[in-house]
C-alpha positions in Angstrom: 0.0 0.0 0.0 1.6 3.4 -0.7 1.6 6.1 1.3 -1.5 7.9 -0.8 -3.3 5.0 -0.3 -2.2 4.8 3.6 -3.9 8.3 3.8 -7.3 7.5 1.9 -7.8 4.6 3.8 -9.0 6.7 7.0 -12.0 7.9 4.8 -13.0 3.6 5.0 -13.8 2.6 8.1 -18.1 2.8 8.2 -16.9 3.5 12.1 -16.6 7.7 10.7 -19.8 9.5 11.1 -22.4 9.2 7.7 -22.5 13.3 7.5 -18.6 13.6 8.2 -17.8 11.1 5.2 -20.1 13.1 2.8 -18.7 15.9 3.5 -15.3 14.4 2.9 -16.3 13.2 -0.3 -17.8 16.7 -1.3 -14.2 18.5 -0.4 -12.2 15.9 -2.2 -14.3 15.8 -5.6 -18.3 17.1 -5.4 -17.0 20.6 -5.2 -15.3 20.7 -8.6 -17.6 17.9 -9.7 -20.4 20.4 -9.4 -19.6 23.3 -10.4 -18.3 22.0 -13.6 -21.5 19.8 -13.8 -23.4 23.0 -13.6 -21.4 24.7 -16.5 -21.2 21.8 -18.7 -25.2 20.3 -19.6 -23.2 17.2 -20.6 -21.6 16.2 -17.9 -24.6 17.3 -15.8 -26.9 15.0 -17.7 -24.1 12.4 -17.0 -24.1 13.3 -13.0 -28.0 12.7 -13.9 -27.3 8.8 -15.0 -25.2 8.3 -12.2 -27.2 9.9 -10.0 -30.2 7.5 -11.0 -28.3 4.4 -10.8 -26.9 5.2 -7.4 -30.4 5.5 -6.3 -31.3 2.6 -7.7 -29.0 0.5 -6.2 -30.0 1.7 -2.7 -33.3 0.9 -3.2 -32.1 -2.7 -4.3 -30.2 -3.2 -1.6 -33.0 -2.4 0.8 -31.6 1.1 1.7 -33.3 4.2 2.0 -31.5 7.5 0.5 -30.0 8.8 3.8 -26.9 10.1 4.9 -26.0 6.6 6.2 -26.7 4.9 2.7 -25.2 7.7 0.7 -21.9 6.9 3.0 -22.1 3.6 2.6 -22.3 3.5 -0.9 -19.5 5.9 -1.7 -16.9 4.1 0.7 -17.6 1.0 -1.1 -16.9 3.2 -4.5 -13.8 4.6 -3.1 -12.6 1.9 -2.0 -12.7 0.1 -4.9 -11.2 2.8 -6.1 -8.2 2.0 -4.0 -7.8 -1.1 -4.6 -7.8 -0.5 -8.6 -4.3 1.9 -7.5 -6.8 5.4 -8.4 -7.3 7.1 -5.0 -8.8 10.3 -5.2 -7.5 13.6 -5.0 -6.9 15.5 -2.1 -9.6 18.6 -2.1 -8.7 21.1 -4.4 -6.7 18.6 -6.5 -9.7 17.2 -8.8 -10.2 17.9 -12.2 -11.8 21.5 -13.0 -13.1 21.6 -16.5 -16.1 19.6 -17.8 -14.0 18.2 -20.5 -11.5 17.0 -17.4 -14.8 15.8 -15.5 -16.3 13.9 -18.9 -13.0 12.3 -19.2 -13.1 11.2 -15.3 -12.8 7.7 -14.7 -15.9 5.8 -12.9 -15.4 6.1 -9.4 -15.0 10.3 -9.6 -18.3 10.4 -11.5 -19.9 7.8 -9.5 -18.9 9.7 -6.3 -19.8 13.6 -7.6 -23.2 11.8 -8.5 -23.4 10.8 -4.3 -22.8 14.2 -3.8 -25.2 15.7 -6.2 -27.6 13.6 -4.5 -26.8 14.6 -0.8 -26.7 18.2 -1.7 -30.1 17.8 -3.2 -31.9 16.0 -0.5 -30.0 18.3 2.2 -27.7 15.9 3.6 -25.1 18.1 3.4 
């Protein structure tokens, strides 16, 4: 494990507080994810997909979309992230543009969707 995995790992443990997480998650890549989202219809129509399928698989896994789900869903996205070597960024280190954001990989625009969802149903 290298040391930029060594330091994501504390965001893992389902031990951290639901609201905490989230709001980890938003500083490390909803932020930028949004804010390029809302510039770029694309990519927010894309947040849109994501954001459908991440409901989705709540409600298949017999989860309600809560603070508590939202978390749990995006530490098993990020940590599958870790495990494929593509941690994600510190805050303020994730991509800016929409055309950086469309050419995200999975987890970043699976996670940004998890925001987009929180921020809408006030979670955050």
């Amino acid at each position: 494990m290298t040391n930029e995995n060594i330091t994501f790992a504390t965001l893992i443990p389902a031990a951290r507080p639901a609201g905490a997480y989230l709001d980890e998650i938003m500083a490390r890549v909803g932020v930028d994810g949004l804010a390029a989202a809302f510039a770029e219809p694309a990519l927010l129509a894309r947040l849109d997909q994501h954001a459908a399928a991440v409901r989705d698989a709540l409600r298949d896994a017999g989860r309600i979309v809560d603070a508590e789900g939202l978390a749990a869903y995006a530490r098993s996205i990020a940590a599958g992230a870790v495990r494929m070597g593509r941690p994600l960024p510190e805050p303020g280190f994730a991509p800016m543009s929409g055309a950086e954001w469309l050419a995200a990989g999975f987890p970043l625009v699976r996670l940004v969707a998890v925001c987009l969802i929180a921020e809408t149903e006030g979670l955050l």
